[in-house]
CHARMM internal coordinates of N, CA and C (Angstrom, degrees):
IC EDIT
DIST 1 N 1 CA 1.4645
DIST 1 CA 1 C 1.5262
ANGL 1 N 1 CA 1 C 111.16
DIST 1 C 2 N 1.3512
ANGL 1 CA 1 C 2 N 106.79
DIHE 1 N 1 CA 1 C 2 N -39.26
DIST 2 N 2 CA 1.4882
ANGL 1 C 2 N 2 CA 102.66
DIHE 1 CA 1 C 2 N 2 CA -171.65
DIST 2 CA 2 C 1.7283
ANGL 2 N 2 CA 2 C 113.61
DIHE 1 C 2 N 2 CA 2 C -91.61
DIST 2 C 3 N 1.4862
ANGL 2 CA 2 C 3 N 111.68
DIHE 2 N 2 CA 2 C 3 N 12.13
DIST 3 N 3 CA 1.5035
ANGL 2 C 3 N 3 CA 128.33
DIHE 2 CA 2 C 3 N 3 CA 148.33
DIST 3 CA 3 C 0.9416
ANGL 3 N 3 CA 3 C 119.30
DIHE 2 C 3 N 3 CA 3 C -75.46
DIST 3 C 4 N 1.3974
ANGL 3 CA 3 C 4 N 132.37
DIHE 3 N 3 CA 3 C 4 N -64.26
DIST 4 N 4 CA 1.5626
ANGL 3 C 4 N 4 CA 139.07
DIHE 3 CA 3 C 4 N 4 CA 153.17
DIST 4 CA 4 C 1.5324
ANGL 4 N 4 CA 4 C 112.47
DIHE 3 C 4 N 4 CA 4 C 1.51
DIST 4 C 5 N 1.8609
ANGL 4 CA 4 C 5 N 99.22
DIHE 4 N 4 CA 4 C 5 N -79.87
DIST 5 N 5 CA 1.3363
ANGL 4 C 5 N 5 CA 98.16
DIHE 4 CA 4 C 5 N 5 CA -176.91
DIST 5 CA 5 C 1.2887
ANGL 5 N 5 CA 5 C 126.58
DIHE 4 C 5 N 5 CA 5 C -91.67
DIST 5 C 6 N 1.2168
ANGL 5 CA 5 C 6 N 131.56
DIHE 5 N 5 CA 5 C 6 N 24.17
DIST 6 N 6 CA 1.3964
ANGL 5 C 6 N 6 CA 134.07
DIHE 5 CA 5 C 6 N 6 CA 125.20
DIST 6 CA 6 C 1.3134
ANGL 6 N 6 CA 6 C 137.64
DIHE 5 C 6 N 6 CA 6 C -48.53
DIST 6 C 7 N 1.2947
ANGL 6 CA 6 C 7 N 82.54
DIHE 6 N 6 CA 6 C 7 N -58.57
DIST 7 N 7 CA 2.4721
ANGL 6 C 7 N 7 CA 91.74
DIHE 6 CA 6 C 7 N 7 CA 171.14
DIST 7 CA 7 C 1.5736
ANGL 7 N 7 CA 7 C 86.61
DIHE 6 C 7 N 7 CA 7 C -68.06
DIST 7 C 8 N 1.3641
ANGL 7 CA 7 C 8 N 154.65
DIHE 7 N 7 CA 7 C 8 N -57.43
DIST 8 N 8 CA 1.5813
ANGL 7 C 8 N 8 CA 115.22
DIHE 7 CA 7 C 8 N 8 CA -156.52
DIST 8 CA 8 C 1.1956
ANGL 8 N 8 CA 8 C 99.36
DIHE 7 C 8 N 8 CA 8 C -97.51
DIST 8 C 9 N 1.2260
ANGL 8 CA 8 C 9 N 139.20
DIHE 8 N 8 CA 8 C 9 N 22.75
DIST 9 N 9 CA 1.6328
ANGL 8 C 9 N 9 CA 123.71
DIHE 8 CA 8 C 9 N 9 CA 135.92
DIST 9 CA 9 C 2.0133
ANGL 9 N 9 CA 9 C 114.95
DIHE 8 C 9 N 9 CA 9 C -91.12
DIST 9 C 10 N 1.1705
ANGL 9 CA 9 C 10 N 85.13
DIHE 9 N 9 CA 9 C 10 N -14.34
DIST 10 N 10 CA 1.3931
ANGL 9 C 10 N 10 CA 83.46
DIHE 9 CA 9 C 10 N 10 CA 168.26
DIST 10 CA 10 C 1.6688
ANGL 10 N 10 CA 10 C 117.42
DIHE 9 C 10 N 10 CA 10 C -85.57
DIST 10 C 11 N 1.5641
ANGL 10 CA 10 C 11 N 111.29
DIHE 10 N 10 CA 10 C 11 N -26.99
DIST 11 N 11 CA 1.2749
ANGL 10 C 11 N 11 CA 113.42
DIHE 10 CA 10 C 11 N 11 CA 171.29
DIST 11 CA 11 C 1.4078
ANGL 11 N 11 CA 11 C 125.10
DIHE 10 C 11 N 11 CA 11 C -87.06
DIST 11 C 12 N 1.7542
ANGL 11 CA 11 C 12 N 99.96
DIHE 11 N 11 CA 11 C 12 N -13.34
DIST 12 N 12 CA 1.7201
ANGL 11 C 12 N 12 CA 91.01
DIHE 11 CA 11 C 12 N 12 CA 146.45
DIST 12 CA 12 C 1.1075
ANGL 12 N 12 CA 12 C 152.50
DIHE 11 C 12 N 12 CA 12 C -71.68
DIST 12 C 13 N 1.6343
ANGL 12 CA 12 C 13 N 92.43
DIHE 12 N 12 CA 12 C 13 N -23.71
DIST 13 N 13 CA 1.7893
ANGL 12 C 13 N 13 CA 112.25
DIHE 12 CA 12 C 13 N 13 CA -179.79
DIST 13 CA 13 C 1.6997
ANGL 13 N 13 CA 13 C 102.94
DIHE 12 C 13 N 13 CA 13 C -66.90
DIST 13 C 14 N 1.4176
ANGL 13 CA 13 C 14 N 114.09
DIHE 13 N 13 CA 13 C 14 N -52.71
DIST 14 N 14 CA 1.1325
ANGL 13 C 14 N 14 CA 98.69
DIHE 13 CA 13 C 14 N 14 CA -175.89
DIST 14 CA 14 C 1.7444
ANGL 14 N 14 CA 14 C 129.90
DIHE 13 C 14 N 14 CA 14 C -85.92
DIST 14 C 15 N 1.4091
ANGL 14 CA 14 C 15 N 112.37
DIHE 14 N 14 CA 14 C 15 N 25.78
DIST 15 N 15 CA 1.1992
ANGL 14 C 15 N 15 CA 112.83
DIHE 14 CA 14 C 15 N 15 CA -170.66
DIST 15 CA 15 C 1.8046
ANGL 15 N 15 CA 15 C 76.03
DIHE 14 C 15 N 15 CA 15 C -117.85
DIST 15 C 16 N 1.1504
ANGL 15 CA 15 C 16 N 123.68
DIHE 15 N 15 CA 15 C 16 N -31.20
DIST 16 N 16 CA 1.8065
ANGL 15 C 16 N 16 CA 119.47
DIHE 15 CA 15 C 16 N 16 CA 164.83
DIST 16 CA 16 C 1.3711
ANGL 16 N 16 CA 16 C 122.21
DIHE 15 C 16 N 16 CA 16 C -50.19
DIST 16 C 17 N 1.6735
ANGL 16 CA 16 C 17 N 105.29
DIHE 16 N 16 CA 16 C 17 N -42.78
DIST 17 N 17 CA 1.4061
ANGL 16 C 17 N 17 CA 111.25
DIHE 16 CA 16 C 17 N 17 CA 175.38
DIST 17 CA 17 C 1.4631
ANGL 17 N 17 CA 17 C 128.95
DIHE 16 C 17 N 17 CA 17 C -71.28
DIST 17 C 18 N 1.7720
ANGL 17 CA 17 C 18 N 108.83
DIHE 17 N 17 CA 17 C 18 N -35.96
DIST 18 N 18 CA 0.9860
ANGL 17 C 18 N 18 CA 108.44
DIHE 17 CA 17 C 18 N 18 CA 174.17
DIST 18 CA 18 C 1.3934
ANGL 18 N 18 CA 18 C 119.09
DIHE 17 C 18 N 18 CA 18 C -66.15
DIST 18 C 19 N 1.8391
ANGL 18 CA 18 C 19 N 120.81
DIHE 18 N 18 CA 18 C 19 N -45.69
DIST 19 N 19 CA 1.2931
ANGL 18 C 19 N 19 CA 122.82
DIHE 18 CA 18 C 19 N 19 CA 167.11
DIST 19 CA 19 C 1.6816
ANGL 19 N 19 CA 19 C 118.53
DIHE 18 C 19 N 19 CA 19 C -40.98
DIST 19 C 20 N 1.2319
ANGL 19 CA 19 C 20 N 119.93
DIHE 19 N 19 CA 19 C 20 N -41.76
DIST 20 N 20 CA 1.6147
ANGL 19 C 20 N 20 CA 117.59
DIHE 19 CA 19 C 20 N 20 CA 168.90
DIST 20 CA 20 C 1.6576
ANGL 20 N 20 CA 20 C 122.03
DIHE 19 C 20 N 20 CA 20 C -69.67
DIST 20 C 21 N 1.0803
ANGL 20 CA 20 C 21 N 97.93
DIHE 20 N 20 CA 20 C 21 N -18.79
DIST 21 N 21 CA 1.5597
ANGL 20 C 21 N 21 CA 103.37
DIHE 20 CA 20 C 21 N 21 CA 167.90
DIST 21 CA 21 C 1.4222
ANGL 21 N 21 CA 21 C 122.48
DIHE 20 C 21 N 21 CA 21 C -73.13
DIST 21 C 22 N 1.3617
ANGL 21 CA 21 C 22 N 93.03
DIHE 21 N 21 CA 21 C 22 N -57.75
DIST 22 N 22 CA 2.0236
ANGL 21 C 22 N 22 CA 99.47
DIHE 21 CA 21 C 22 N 22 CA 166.93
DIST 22 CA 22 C 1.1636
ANGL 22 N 22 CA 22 C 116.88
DIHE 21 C 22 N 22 CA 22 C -51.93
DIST 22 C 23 N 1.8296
ANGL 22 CA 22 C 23 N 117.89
DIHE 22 N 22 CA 22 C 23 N -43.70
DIST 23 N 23 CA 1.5012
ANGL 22 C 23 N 23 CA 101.12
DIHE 22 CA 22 C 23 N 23 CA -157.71
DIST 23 CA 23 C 2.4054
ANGL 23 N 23 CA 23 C 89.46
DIHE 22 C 23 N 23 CA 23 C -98.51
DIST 23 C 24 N 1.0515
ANGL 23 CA 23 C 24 N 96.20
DIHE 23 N 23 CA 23 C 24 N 10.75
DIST 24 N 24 CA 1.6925
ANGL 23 C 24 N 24 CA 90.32
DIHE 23 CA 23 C 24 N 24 CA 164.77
DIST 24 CA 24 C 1.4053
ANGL 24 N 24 CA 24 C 110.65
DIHE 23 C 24 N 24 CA 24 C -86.36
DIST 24 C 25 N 1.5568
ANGL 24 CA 24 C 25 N 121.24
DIHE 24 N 24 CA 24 C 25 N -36.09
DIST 25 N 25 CA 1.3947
ANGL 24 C 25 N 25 CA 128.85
DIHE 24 CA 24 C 25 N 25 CA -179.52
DIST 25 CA 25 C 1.4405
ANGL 25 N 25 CA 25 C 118.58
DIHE 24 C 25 N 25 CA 25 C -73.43
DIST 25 C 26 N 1.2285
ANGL 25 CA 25 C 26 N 104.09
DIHE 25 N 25 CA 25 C 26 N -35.06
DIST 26 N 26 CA 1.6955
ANGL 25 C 26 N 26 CA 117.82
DIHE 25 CA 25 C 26 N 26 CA 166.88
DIST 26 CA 26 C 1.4919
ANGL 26 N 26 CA 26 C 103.51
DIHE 25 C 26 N 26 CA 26 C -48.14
DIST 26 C 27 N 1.3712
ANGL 26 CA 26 C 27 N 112.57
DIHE 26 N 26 CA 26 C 27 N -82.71
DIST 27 N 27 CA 1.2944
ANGL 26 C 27 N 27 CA 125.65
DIHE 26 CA 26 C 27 N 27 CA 167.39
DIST 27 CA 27 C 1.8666
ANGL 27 N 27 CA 27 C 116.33
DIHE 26 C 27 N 27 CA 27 C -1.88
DIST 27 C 28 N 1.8215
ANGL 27 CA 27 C 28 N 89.71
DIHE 27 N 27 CA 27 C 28 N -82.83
DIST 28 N 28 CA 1.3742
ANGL 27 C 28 N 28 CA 101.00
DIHE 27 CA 27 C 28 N 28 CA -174.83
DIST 28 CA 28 C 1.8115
ANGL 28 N 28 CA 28 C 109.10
DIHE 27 C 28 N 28 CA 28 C -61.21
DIST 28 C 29 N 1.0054
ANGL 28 CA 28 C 29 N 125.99
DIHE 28 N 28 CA 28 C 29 N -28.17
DIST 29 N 29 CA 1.3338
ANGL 28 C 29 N 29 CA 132.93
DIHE 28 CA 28 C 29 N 29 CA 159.30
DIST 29 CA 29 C 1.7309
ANGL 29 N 29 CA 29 C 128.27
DIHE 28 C 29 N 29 CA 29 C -45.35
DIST 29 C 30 N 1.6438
ANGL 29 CA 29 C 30 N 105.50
DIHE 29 N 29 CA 29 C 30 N -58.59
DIST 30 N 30 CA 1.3891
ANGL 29 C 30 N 30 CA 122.97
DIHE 29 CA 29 C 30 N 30 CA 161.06
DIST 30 CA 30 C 1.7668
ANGL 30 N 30 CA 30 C 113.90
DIHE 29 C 30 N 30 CA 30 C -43.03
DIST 30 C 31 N 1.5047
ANGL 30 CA 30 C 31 N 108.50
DIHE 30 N 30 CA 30 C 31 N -63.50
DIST 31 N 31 CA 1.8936
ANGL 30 C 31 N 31 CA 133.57
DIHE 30 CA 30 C 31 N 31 CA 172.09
DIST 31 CA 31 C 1.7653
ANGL 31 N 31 CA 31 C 75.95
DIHE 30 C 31 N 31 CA 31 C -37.13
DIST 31 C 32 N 1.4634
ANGL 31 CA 31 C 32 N 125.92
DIHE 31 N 31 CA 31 C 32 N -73.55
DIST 32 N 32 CA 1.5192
ANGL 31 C 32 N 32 CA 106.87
DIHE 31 CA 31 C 32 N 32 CA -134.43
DIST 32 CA 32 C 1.5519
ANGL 32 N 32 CA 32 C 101.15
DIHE 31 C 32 N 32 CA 32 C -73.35
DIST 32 C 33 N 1.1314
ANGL 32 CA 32 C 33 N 106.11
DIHE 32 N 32 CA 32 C 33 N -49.01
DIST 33 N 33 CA 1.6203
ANGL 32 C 33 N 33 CA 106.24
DIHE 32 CA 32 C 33 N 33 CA 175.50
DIST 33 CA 33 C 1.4321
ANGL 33 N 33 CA 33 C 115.53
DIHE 32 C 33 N 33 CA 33 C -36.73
DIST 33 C 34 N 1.2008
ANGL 33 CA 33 C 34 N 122.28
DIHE 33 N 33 CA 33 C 34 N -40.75
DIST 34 N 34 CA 1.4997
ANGL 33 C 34 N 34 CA 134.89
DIHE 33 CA 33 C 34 N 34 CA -178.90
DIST 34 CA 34 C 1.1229
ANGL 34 N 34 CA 34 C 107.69
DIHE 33 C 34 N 34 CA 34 C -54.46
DIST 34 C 35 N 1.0447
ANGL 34 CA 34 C 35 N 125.55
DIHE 34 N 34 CA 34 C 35 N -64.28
DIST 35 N 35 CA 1.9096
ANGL 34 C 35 N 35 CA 156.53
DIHE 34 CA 34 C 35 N 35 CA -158.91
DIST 35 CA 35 C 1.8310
ANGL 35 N 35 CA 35 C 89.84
DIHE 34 C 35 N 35 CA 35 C -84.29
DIST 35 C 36 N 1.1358
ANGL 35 CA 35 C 36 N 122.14
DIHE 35 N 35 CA 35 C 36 N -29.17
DIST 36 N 36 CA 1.2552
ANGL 35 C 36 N 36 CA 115.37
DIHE 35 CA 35 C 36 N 36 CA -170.76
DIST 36 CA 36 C 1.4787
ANGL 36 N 36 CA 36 C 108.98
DIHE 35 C 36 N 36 CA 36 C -74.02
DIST 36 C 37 N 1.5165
ANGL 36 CA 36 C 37 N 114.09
DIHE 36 N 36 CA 36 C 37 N -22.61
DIST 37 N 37 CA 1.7331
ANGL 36 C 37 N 37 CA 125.03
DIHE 36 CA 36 C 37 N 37 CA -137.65
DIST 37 CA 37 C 1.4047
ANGL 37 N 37 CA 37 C 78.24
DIHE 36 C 37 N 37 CA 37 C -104.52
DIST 37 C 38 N 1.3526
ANGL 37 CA 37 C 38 N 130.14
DIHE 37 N 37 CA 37 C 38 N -44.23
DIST 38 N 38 CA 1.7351
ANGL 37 C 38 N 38 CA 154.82
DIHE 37 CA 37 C 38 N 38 CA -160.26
DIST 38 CA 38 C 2.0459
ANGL 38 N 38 CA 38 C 84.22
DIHE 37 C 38 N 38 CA 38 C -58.25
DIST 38 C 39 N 1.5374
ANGL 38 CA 38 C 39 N 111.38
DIHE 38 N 38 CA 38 C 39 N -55.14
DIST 39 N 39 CA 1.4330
ANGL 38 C 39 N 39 CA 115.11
DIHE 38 CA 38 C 39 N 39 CA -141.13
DIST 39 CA 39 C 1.0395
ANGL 39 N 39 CA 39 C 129.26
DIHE 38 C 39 N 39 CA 39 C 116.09
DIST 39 C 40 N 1.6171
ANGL 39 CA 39 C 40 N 124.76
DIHE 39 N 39 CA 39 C 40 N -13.22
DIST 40 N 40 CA 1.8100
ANGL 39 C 40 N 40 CA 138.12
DIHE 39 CA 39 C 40 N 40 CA 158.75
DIST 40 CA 40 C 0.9697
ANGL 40 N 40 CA 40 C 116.73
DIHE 39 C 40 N 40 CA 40 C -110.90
DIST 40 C 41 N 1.4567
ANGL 40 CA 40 C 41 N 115.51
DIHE 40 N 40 CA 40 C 41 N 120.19
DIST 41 N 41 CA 1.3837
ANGL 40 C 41 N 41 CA 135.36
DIHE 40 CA 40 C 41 N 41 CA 152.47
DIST 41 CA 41 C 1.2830
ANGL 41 N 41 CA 41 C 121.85
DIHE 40 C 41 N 41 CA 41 C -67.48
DIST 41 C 42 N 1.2047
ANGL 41 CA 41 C 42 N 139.23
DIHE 41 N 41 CA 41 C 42 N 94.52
DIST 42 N 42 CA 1.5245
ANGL 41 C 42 N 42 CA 151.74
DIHE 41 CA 41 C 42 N 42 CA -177.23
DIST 42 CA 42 C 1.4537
ANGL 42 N 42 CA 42 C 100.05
DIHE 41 C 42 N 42 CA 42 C -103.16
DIST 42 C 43 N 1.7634
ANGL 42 CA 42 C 43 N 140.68
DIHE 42 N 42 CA 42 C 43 N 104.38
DIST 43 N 43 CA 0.9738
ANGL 42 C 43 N 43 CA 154.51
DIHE 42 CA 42 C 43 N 43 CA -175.49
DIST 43 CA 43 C 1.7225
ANGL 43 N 43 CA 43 C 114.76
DIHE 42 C 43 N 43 CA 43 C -119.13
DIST 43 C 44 N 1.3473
ANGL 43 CA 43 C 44 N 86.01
DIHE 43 N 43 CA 43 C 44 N 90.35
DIST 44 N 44 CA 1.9252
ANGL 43 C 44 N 44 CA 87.76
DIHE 43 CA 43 C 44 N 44 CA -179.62
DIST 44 CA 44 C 1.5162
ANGL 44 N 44 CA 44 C 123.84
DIHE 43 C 44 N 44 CA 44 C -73.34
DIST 44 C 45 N 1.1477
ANGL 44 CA 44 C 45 N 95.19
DIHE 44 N 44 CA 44 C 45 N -21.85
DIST 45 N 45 CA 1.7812
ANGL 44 C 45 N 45 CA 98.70
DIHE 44 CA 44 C 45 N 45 CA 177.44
DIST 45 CA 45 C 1.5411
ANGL 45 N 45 CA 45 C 91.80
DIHE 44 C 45 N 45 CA 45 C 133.65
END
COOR INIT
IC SEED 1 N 1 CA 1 C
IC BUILD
């Protein structure tokens, strides 16, 4: 039992991580488009 609820806190963390990844890339995506429209491309990685 106490395997169980390890993997679905473990399968929350990483369905958390992935969600912060997308909406960080969104982000840095949104910034470039912005900066793009301006005339600067600022590319953080």
């Amino acid at each position: 039992m106490r395997r169980d609820c390890s993997l679905v806190q473990l399968e929350d963390m990483l369905d958390r991580n992935l969600f912060i990844r997308i909406s960080k890339s969104g982000i840095v995506n949104l910034m470039n488009v912005d900066s793009y429209k301006k005339g600067t491309i600022n590319i953080n990685g």
